[in-house]
C-alpha positions in Angstrom: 181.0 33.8 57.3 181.2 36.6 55.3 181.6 40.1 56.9 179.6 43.3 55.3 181.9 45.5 53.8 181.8 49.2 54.8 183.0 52.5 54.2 183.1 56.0 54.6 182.0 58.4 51.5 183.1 62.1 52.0 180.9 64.5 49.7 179.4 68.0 49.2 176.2 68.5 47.9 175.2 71.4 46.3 171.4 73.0 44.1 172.3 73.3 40.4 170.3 75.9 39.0 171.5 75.7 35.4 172.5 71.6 34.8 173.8 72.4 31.4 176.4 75.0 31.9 177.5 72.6 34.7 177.7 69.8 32.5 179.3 71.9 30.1 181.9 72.7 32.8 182.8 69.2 33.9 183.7 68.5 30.2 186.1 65.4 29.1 185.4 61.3 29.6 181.5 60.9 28.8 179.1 60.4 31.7 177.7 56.9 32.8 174.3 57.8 32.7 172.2 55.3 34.7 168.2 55.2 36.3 168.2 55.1 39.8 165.1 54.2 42.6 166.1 55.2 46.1 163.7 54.0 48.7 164.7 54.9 52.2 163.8 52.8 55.9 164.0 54.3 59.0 163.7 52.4 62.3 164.2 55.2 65.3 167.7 57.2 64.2 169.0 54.1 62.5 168.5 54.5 58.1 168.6 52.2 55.2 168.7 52.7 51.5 167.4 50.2 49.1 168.9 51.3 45.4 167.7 49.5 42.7 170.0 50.8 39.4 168.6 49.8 35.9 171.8 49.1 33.7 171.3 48.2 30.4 168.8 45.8 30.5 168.8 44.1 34.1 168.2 46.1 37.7 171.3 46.0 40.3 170.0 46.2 43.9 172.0 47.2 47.1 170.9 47.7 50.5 172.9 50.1 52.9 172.7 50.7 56.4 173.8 54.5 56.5 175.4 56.7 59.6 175.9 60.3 59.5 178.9 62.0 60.9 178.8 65.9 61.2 180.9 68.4 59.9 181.3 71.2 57.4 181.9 68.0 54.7 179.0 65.4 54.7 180.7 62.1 55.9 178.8 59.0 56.4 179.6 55.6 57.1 177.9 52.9 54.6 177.7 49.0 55.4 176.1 47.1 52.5 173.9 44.2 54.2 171.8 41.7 52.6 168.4 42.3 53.4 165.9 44.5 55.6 166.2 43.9 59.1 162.9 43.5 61.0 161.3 46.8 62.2 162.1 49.2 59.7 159.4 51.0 58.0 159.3 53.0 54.5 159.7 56.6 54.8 160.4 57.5 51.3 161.0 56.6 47.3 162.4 58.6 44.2 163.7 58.3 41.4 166.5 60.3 39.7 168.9 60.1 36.5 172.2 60.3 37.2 175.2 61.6 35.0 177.8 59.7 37.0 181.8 61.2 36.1 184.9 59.1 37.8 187.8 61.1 37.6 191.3 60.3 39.0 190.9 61.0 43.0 187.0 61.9 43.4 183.6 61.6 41.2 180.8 63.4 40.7 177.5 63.0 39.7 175.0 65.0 38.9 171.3 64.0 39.6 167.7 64.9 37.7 165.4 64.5 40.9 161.5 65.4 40.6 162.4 68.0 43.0 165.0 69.7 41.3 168.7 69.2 40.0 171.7 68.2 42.4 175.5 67.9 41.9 177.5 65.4 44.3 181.1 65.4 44.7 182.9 63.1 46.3 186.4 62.4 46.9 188.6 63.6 49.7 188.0 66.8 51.5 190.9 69.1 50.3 189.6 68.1 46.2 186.2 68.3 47.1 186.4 71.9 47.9 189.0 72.5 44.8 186.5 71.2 42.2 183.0 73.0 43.9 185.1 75.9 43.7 186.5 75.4 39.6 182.7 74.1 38.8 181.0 77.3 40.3 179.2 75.7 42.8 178.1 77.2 46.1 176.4 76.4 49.3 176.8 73.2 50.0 173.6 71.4 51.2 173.9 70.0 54.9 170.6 68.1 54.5 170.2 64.8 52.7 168.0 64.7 49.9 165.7 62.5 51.8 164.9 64.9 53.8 164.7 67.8 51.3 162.1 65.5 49.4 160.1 65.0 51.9 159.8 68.6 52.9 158.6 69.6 49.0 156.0 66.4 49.2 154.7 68.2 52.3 154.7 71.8 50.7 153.2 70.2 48.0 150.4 68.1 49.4 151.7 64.5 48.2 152.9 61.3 50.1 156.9 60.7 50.1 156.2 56.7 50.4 155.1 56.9 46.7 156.6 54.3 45.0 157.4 55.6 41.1 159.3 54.1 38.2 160.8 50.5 37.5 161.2 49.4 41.0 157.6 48.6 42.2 
């Protein structure tokens, strides 16, 4: 039988208010620039993320149960499973591009949401903080963007449980 993998992703989230200047500053290898659908389950506390990636001509799926651990550094726990368990219920779906930049020891990427523009870094915590710091970036987000989307569709009068994009 095999057993879902899991791990732990350690990242900082931060508002980009001028994407190009930030792209500018990560400079070097070229991006991987890939479409991505999120769509988000909840059942009580417990969350799930369906991704559906479109690369170059055919969509990637994954499903990941997610846990939150707190802290000044956004740590979660993902397990990739292999389908939607029974009981959980759509509470969101966007889309985003993603400029996605490996470098040795951490990534980032930096995502064009509907709601706005967001840079991601992870890695450990002690390079984390080193390359927010070189890239200019400040504040790091404590929510998820889940939740930040669903607050704007609120402000703004629309339902988060839109489905948009490739991934109807």
């Amino acid at each position: 039988m095999l057993k879902n993998k899991k791990n732990i992703e350690i990242e900082m989230k931060f508002k980009v208010k001028e994407p190009l200047k930030l792209l500018e500053k990560i400079d070097g290898v070229r991006p991987k620039v890939l479409y991505i659908q999120d769509s988000i389950y909840n059942k009580g506390k417990d969350r799930l993320r369906v991704r559906k990636t479109f690369k170059g001509g055919f969509i990637d799926t994954d499903i990941e149960k997610t846990t939150r651990l707190e802290g000044d550094v956004k740590k979660v726990i993902e397990e990739k499973i292999k389908r939607i368990p029974k009981g959980y219920k759509l509470r969101n779906s966007y889309d985003k591009i993603r400029y996605a930049f490996k470098r040795n020891g951490y990534e980032i990427a930096v995502d064009f949401y509907s709601i706005g523009v967001f840079c991601e870094i992870e890695g450990n915590e002690i390079i984390i903080k080193k390359v927010a710091k070189e890239l200019g970036l400040k504040n790091n987000i404590k929510d998820d963007i889940d939740s930040i989307y669903c607050k704007m569709c609120e402000e703004l009068g629309f339902s988060p449980r839109l489905h948009w994009g490739f991934g109807k």
